[in-house]
C-alpha positions as CSV (number, residue, x, y, z in Angstrom):
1,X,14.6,-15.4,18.0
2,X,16.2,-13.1,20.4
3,X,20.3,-12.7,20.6
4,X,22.7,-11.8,23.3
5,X,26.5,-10.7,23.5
6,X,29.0,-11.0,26.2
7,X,31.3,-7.9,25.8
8,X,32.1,-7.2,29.2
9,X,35.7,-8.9,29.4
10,X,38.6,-5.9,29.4
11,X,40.7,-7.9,26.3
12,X,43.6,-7.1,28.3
13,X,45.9,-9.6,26.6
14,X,44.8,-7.8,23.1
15,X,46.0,-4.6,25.0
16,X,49.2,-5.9,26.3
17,X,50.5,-7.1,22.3
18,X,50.3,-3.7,21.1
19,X,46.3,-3.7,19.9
20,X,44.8,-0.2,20.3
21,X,40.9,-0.3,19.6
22,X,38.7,-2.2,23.1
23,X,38.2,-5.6,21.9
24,X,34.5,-5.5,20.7
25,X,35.6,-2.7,18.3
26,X,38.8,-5.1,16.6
27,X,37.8,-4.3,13.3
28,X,37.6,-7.6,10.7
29,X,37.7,-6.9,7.4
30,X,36.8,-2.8,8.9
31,X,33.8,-4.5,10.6
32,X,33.9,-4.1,14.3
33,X,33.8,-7.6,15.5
34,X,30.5,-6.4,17.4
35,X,28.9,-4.7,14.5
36,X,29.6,-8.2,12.9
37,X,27.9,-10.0,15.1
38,X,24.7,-7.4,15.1
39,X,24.6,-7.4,11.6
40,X,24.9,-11.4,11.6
41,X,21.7,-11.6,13.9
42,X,20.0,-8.8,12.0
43,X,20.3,-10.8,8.7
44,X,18.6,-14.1,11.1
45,X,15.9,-12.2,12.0
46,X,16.8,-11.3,15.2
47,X,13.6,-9.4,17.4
48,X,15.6,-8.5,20.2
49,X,19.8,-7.7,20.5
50,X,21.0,-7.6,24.1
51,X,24.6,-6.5,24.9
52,X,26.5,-6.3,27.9
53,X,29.6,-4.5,27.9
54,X,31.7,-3.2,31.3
55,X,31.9,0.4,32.2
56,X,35.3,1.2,31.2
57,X,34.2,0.6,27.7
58,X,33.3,4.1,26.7
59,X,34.1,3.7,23.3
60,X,32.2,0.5,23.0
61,X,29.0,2.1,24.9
62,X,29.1,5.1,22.2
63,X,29.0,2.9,19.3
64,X,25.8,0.5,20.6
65,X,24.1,3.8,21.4
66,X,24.6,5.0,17.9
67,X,23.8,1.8,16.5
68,X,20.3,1.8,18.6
69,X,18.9,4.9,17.4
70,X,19.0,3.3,13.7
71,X,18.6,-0.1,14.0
72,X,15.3,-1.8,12.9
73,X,16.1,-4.1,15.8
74,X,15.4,-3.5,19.5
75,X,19.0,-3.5,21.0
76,X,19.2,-3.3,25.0
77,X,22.8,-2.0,26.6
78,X,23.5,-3.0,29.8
79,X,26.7,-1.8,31.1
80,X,28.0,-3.5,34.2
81,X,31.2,-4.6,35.1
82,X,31.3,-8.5,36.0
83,X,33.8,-11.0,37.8
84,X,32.9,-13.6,34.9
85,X,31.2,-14.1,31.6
86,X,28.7,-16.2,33.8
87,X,27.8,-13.0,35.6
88,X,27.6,-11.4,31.9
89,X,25.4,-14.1,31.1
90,X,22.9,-13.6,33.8
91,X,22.7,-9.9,33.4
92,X,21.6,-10.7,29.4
93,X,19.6,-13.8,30.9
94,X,17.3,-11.2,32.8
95,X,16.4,-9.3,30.0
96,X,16.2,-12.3,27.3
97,X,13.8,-14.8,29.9
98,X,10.3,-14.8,28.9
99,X,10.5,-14.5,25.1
100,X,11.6,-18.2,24.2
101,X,14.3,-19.6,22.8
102,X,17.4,-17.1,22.8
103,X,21.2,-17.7,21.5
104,X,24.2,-15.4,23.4
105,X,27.9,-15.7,22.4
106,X,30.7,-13.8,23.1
107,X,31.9,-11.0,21.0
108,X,35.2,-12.2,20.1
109,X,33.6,-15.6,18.3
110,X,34.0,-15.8,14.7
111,X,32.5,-18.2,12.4
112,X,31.2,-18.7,8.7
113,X,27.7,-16.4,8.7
114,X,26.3,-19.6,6.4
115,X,27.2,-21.9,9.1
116,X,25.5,-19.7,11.9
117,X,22.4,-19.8,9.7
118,X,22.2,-22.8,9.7
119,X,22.4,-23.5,13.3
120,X,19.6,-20.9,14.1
121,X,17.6,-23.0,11.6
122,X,18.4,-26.3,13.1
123,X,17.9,-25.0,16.9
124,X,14.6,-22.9,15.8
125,X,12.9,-26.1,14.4
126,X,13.9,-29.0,17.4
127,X,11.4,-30.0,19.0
128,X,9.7,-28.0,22.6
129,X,12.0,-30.9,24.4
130,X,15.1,-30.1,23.8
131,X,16.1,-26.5,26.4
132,X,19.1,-25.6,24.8
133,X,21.7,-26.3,21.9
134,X,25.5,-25.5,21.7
135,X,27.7,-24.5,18.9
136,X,30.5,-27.4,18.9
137,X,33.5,-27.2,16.9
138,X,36.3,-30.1,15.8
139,X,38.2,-27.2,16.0
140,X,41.3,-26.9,19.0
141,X,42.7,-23.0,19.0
142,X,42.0,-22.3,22.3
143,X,44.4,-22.5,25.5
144,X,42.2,-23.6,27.9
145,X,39.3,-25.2,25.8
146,X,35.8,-27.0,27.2
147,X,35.2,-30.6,25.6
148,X,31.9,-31.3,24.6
149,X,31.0,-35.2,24.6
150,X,27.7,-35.9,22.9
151,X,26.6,-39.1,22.2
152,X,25.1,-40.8,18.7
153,X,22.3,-38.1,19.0
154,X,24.4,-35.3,19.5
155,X,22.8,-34.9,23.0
156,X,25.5,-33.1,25.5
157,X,26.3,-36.0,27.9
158,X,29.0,-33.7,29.6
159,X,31.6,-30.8,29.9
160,X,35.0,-31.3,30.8
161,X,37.8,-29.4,30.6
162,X,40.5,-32.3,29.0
163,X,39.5,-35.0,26.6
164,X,38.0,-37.9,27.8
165,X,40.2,-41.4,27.0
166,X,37.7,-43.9,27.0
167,X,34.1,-42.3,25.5
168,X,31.8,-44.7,25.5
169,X,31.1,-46.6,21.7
170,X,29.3,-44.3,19.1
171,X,30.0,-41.4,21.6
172,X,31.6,-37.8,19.8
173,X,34.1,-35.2,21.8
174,X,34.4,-31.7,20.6
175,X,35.2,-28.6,21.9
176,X,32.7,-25.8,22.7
177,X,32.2,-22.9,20.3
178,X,31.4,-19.8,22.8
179,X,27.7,-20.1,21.2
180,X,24.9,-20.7,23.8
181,X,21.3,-21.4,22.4
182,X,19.3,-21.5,25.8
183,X,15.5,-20.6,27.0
184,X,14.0,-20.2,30.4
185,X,14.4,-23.4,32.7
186,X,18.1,-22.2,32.0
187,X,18.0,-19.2,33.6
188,X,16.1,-20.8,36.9
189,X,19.4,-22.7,36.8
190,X,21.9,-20.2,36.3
191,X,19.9,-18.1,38.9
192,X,20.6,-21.2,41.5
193,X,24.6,-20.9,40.4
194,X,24.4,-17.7,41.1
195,X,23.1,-18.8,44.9
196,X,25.7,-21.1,45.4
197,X,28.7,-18.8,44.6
198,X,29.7,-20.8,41.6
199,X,31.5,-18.6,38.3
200,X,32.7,-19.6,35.2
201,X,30.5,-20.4,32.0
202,X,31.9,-24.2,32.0
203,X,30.8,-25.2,35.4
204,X,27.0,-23.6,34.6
205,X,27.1,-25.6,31.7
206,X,28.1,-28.6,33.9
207,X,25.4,-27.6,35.9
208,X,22.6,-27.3,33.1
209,X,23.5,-31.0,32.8
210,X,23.4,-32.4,36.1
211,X,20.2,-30.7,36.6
212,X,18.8,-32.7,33.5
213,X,18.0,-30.2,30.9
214,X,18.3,-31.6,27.5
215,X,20.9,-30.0,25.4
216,X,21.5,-31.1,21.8
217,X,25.0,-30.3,20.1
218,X,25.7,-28.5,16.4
219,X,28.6,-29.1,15.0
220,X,29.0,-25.5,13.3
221,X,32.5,-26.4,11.7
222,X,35.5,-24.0,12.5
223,X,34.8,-21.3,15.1
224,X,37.7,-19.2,15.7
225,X,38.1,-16.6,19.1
226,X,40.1,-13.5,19.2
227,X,42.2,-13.6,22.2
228,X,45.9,-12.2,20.5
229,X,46.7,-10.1,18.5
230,X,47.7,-12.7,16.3
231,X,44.3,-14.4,15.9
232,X,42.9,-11.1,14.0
233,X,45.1,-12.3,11.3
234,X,43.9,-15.6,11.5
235,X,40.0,-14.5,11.8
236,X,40.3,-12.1,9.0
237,X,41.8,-14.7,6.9
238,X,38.6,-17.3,7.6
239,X,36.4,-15.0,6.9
240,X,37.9,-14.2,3.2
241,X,38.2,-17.7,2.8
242,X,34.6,-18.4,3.4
């Protein structure tokens, strides 16, 4: 399985409350939150570790480059500046199409490593059908978050950006996780969003759908993000618990 990480955003809103280090290096615990995720896909027997960070992140840039001369795994940087983390995504999607089923999440996601395990597990062994699976939590701590409806199956139906009144009957709503498990026919499809001058991770999702790729749903339990200063707290506080 090969791994990607969206580091490219600026964390500005971490800046602006008073937190020092560039977001990817937050610590948790005195774990950078990227050296988490690294070691997390390590541990799942990751082949291949593509990051993306943005140019201003000098600091960030040094400590991937450190990290690559020692690591067992191959780890590709890629540093670019982007107008989205749907831009981020292509730039990782170029380097992960053509070696099969991938998973890419942003750098700020923080979940239970037994959980995450467990969802690599479940996506390695579905069947060549299914093109992608999601991370899905029943967990709201986001300001703006995506809903996920999946029906009976847990196959994505849709994404929508409020709750939906009337799902239909055995139907389930949850909200996205930030943790994309996607192959190739994805790309081709990003690579048409691209064309078409759409941004924004939600409506490529939206349009993995309409384009009728089959996308299954995990629900991976809690899944935090770290977008205050405030939510460090809160991560590091999960991740004792767990």
């Amino acid at each position: 399985m090969n791994f990607g990480i969206i580091a490219a955003g600026e964390g500005s809103r971490l800046a602006q409350e008073g937190v020092s280090y560039p977001k990817p290096l937050v610590p948790l615990q005195g774990e950078p939150m990227i050296g988490r995720l690294i070691r997390i896909f390590t541990g799942c027997g990751a082949d291949r570790i593509a990051i993306i960070v943005n140019e201003q992140m000098t600091e960030v840039q040094r400590y991937v480059e450190e990290l690559q001369d020692r690591s067992a795994v191959k780890i590709d940087l890629v540093i670019k500046s982007t107008p989205s983390s749907m831009h981020s995504f292509y730039e990782l999607g170029r380097l992960l199409k053509g070696h099969g089923r991938f998973v890419v999440t942003t750098v700020d996601t923080i979940f239970r490593e037994a959980d995450f395990r467990e969802y690599i597990d479940a996506y390695e062994a579905a069947s060549n059908s299914v093109d992608g699976m999601m991370a899905v939590t029943s967990f709201v701590d986001d300001e703006k978050p995506l809903y996920v409806e999946a029906d009976a199956k847990m196959n994505i139906k849709a994404f929508r950006d409020t709750p939906e009144d009337n799902t239909a009957e055995g139907d389930k709503e949850f909200i996205s996780g930030g943790i994309y498990g996607l192959g190739d026919k994805a790309v081709e499809v990003l690579d048409g969003c691209l064309k078409s001058g759409m941004s924004r991770m939600r409506n490529y999702q939206r349009a993995l759908v309409e384009n009728g790729l089959l996308l299954k749903a995990f629900d991976m339990g809690k899944i935090l993000d770290v977008d205050h200063a405030d939510d460090i707290r809160k991560a590091e506080e999960y991740i004792s618990a767990c």
